[in-house]
C-alpha positions in Angstrom: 19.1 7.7 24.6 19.2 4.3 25.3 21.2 4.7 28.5 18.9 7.1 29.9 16.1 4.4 29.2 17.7 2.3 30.8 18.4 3.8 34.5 14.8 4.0 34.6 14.7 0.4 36.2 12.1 -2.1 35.0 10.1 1.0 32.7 13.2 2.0 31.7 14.0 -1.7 30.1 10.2 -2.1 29.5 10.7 1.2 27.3 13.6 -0.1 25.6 11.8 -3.3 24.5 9.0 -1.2 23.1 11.7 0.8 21.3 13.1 -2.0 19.2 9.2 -3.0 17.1 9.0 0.9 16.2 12.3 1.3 15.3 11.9 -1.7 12.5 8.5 -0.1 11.5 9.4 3.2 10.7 12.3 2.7 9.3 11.0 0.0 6.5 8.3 2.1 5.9 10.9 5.7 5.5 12.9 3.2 2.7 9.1 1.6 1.1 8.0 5.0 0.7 11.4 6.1 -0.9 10.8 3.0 -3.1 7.0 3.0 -3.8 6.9 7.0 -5.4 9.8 5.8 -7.1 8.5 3.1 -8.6 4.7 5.3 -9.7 7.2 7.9 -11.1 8.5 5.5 -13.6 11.6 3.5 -11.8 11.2 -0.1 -11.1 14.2 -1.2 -9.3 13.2 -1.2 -6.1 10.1 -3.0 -6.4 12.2 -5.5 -8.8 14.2 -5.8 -5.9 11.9 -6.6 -3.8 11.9 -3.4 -1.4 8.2 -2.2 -1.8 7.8 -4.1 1.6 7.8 -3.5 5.2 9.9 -6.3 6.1 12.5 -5.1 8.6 15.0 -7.7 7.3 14.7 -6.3 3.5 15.7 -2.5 5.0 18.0 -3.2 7.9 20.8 -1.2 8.6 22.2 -3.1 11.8 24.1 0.4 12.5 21.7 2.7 11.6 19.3 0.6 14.1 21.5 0.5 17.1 22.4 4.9 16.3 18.3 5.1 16.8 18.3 3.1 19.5 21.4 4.5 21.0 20.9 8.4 20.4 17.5 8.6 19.2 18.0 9.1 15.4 19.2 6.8 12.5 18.8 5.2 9.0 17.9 1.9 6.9 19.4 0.6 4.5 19.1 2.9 1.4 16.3 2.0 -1.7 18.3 1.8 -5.1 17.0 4.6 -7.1 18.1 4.8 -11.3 17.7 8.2 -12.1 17.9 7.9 -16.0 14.6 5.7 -15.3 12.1 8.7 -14.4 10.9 11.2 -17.6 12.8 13.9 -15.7 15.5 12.7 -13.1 16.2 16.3 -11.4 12.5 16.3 -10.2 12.1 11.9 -9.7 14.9 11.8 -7.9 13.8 15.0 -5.4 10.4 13.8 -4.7 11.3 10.4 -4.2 13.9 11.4 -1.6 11.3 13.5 -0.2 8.8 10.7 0.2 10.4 9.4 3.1 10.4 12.2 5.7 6.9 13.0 4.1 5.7 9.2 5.6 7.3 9.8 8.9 5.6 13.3 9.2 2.3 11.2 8.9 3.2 8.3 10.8 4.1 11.1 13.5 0.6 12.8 13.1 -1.2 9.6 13.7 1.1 8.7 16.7 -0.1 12.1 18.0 -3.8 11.1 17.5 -3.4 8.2 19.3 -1.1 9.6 21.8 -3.2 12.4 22.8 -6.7 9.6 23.1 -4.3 7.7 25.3 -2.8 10.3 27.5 -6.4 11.8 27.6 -7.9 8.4 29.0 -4.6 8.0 31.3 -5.6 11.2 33.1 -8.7 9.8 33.8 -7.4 6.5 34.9 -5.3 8.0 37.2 -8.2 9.9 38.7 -10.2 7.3 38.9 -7.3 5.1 40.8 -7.0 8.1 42.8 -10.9 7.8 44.1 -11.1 4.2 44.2 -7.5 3.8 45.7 -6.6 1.2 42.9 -3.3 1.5 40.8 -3.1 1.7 36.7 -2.5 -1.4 35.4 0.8 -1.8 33.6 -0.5 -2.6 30.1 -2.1 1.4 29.9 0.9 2.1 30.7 2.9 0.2 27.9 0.2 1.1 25.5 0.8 5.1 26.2 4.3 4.6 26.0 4.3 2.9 23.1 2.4 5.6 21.5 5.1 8.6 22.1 8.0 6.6 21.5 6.3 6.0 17.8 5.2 10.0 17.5 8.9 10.9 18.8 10.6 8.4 16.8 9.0 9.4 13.0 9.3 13.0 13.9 12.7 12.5 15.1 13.6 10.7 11.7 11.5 13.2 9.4 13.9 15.7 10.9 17.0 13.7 10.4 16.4 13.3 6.8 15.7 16.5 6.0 19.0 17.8 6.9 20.2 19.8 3.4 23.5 18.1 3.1 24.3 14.6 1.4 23.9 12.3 1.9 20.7 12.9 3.6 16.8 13.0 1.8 17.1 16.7 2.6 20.1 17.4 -0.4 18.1 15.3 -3.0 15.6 17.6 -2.7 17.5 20.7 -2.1 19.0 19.4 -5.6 15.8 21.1 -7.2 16.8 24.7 -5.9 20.4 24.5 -6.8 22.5 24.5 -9.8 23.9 20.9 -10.7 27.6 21.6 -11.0 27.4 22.9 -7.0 25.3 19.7 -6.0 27.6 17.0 -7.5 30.6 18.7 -6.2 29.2 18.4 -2.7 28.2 15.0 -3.4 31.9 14.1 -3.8 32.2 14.3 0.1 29.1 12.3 0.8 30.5 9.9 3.3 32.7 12.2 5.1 29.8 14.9 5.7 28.0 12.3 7.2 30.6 11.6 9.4 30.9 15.0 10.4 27.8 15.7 10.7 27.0 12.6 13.5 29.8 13.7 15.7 28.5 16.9 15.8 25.3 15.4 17.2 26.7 13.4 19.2 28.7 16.4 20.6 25.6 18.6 21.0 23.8 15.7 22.7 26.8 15.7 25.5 26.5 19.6 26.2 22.3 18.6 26.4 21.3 20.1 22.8 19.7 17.6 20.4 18.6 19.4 17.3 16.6 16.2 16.1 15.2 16.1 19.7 14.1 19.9 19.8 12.4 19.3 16.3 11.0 16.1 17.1 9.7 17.1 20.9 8.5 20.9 19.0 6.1 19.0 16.7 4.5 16.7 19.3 3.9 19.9 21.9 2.7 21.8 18.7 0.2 18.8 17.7 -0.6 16.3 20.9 -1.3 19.6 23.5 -4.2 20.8 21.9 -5.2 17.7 20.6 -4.9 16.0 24.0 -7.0 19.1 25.4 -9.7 18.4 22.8 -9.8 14.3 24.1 -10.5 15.4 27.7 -13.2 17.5 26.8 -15.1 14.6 24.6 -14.0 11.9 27.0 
């Protein structure tokens, strides 16, 4: 990803700049999230710990910052979560895993409001340069790119985390449908699927198919087309 970005010249390192405050963002607030239902279900460690925050430096992952930067998809460092803390830790532990690709499905919805309004108003920018033989200045520019790499980037994540297998968001909450003897003998090869599982995105990216990417760039044709449609119209 961040090659590509980068052979676009001055946008392309322009783009990459803009990548780097949204990336922070929305990965502090995937791991707040995580943190915050916790917390209203009945566990208190990760507001004890000072993680009901969106302070980038209290959810880093320096590697999970430079894979979303890199290839488009990555992680934060995890909230701690005590199971034995919520009245019923099957269904705690499930919907607070949930409640992070839940925020970045609504931080992608807004980035598609405002993605749409801007790519509506860029239109007629451009058409209005067009008449008056005047160029778009640089900061609309910034300001619409800004807004798809944030839709992109939480849809990109929400679809990350819900992959079914540990130790993604996606198994805790798969945990609900399945028997707990089968989940926490899959759990034993946590690190290793993981593993597995980003080498064979990596190796899909080469060949050009990006599972996170179709998901991510499905969502935002699904949402920001007709929305974008409706912007013209009122603008």
């Amino acid at each position: 990803m961040l090659f590509n970005i980068l052979n676009g010249g001055r946008e392309g390192l322009i783009t990459a700049l803009l990548c780097l405050p949204v990336i922070l963002f929305s990965l502090s607030f995937h791991e707040a999230a995580h943190g915050y239902v916790a917390y209203k279900l009945g566990d208190p460690t990760a507001r004890n710990l000072g993680r009901l925050t969106l302070n980038p430096m209290k959810h880093l992952d320096p590697f999970g910052a430079l894979a979303m930067l890199l290839i488009g998809f990555g992680w934060a460092k995890p909230v701690p979560i005590v199971a034995r803390n919520f009245k019923n830790p099957r269904w705690g532990m499930g919907i607070s895993a949930i409640a992070g690709p839940v925020s970045n499905l609504i931080l992608g919805v807004v980035g598609c409001v405002l993605f749409s309004a801007a790519s509506a108003a860029w239109s007629l920018d451009i058409y209005m340069a067009q008449v008056l033989g005047q160029g778009t200045p640089i900061v609309k520019w910034c300001l619409l790119n800004l807004a798809y790499i944030f839709t992109y980037m939480n849809f990109a994540l929400m679809a990350f985390n819900l992959i079914p297998i540990p130790p993604f968001d996606g198994s805790r909450f798969a945990y609900l449908l399945l028997p707990s003897k089968w989940y926490f003998k899959v759990m034993k090869y946590e690190q290793t699927l993981m593993i597995v599982i980003i080498v064979l995105f990596l190796a899909l990216s080469r060949v050009g198919y990006n599972p996170v990417s179709f998901v991510a760039g499905g969502l935002m044709d699904l949402i920001c087309n007709p929305l974008t449609e409706l912007f013209m119209k009122l603008f």
